[in-house]
C-alpha positions as CSV (number, residue, x, y, z in Angstrom):
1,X,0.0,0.0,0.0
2,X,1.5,3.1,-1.4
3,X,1.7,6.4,1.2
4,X,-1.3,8.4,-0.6
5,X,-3.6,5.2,-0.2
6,X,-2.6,4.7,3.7
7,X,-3.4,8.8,3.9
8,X,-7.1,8.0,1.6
9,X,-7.3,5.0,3.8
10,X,-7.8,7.2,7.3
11,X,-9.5,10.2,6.2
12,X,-12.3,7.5,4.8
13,X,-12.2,6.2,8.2
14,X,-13.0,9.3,9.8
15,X,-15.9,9.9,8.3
16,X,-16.9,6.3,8.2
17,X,-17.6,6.3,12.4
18,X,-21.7,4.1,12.0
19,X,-25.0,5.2,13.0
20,X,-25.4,8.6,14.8
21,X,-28.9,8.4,16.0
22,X,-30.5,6.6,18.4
23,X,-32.6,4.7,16.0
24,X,-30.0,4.1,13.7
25,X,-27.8,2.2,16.5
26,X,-30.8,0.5,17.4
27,X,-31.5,-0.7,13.4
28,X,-27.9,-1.7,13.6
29,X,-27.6,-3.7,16.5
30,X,-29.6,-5.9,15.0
31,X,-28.1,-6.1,11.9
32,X,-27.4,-10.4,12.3
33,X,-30.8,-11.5,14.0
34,X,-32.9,-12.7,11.1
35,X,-35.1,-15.1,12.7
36,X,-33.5,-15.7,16.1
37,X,-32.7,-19.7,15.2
38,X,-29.4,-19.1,16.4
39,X,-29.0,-17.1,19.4
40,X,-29.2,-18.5,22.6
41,X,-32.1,-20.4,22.6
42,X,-35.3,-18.9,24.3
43,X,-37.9,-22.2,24.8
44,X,-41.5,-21.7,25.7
45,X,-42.1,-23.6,29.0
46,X,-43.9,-26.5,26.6
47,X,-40.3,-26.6,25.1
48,X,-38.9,-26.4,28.3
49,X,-40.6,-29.8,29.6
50,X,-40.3,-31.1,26.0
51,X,-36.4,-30.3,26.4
52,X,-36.4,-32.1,30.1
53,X,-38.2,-35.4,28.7
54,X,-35.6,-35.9,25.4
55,X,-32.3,-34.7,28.2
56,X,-33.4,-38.0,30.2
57,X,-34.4,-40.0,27.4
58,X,-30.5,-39.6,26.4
59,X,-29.8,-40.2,29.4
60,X,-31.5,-43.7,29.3
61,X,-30.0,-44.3,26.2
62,X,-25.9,-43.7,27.2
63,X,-24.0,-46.1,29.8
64,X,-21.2,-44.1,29.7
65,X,-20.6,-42.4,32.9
66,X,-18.4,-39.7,31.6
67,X,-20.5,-38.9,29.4
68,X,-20.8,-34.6,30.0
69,X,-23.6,-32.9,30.5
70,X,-23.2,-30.5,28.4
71,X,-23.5,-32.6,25.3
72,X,-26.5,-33.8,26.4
73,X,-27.8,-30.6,27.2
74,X,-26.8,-29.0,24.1
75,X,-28.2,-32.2,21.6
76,X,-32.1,-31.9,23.6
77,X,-31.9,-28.6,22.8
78,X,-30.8,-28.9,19.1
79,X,-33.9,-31.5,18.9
80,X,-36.2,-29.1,20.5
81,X,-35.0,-26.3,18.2
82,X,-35.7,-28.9,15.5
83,X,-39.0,-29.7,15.9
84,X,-40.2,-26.2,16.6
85,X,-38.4,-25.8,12.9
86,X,-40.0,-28.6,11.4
87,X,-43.4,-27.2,13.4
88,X,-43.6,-23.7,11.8
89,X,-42.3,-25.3,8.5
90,X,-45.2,-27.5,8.7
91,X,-48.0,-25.1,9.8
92,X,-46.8,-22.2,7.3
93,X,-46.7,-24.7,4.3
94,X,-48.7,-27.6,4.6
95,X,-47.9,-31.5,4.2
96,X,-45.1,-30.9,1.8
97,X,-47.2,-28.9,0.0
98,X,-44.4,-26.6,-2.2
99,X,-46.2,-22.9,-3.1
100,X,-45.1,-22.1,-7.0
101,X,-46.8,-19.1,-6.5
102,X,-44.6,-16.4,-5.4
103,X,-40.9,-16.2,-5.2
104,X,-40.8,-14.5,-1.7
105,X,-42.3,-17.8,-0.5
106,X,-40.1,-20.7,-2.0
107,X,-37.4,-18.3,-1.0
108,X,-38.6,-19.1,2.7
109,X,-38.9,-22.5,2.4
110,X,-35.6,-23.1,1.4
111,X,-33.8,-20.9,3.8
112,X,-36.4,-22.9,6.3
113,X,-35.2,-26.4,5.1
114,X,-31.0,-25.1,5.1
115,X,-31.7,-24.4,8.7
116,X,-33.4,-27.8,9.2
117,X,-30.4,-29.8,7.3
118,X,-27.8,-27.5,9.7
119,X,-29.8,-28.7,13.2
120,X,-30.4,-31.9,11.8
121,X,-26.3,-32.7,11.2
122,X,-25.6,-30.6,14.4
123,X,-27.8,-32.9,16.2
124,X,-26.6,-36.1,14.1
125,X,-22.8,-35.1,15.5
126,X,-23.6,-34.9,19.0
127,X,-25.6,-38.3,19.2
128,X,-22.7,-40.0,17.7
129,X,-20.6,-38.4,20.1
130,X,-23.0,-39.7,22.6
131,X,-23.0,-43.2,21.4
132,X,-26.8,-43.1,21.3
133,X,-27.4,-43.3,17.2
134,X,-30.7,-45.6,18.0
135,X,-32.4,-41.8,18.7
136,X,-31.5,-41.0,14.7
137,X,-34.9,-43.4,14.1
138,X,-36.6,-40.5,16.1
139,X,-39.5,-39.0,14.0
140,X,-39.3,-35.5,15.0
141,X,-42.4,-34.5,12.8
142,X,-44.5,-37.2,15.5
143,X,-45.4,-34.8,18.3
144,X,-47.6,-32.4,15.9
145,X,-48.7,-34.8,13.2
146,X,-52.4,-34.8,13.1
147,X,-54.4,-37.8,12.8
């Protein structure tokens, strides 16, 4: 980088110093959250219980004492997050019912499905880890099927 380009280079940044307004910061603190899949997870107290029940069904599942918590913890929550994927997938668009309609839409079912495939392999890893691959047979769609 030349002299002149160094000298361009901080002037730029001077005048380049973000949002000045209050609503400005606030639209750019936000700038990452899109659909809050992968922040720390918030679970309704139904997930909460749901979230308890597949922690000790895991815990059934592993002989290994050494197994840490934290693993377990973290796959249960990956499930949960799942399903309450798979749920608002399945209540915005049907029994794979895929809307040709408008662009907007399929554009939302495929980010939808990425995010699936990511908690899906997430989850996968840590049950291997776990030793517990029997759960992989799990239908997570089951809970909210209707009959």
């Amino acid at each position: 980088m030349t002299h002149r380009q160094h000298d361009a280079n901080r002037r730029n940044a001077r005048r380049s110093t973000g949002p000045a307004s209050n609503s400005g910061k606030a639209n750019a603190s936000r700038n990452a959250l899109k659909h809050g899949l992968w922040g720390a997870p918030v679970l309704t107290s139904s997930e909460h219980t749901r979230w308890r029940d597949i922690r000790e069904s895991f815990r059934d599942l592993t002989d290994d004492a050494d197994i840490i918590n934290s693993e377990i913890d973290d796959c249960a929550t990956a499930q949960v997050l799942l399903e309450r994927l798979m749920r608002l997938r399945h209540q915005t668009f049907g029994d794979g019912a895929t809307p040709h309609s408008n662009d907007n839409v399929v554009q939302q079912l495929q980010r939808l499905v990425r995010h699936e495939n990511r908690l899906i392999k997430h989850r996968d890893r840590l049950l291997h880890l776990l030793d517990v691959d029997e759960y992989l047979s799990f239908d997570p769609l089951s809970s909210f099927k209707t009959g």
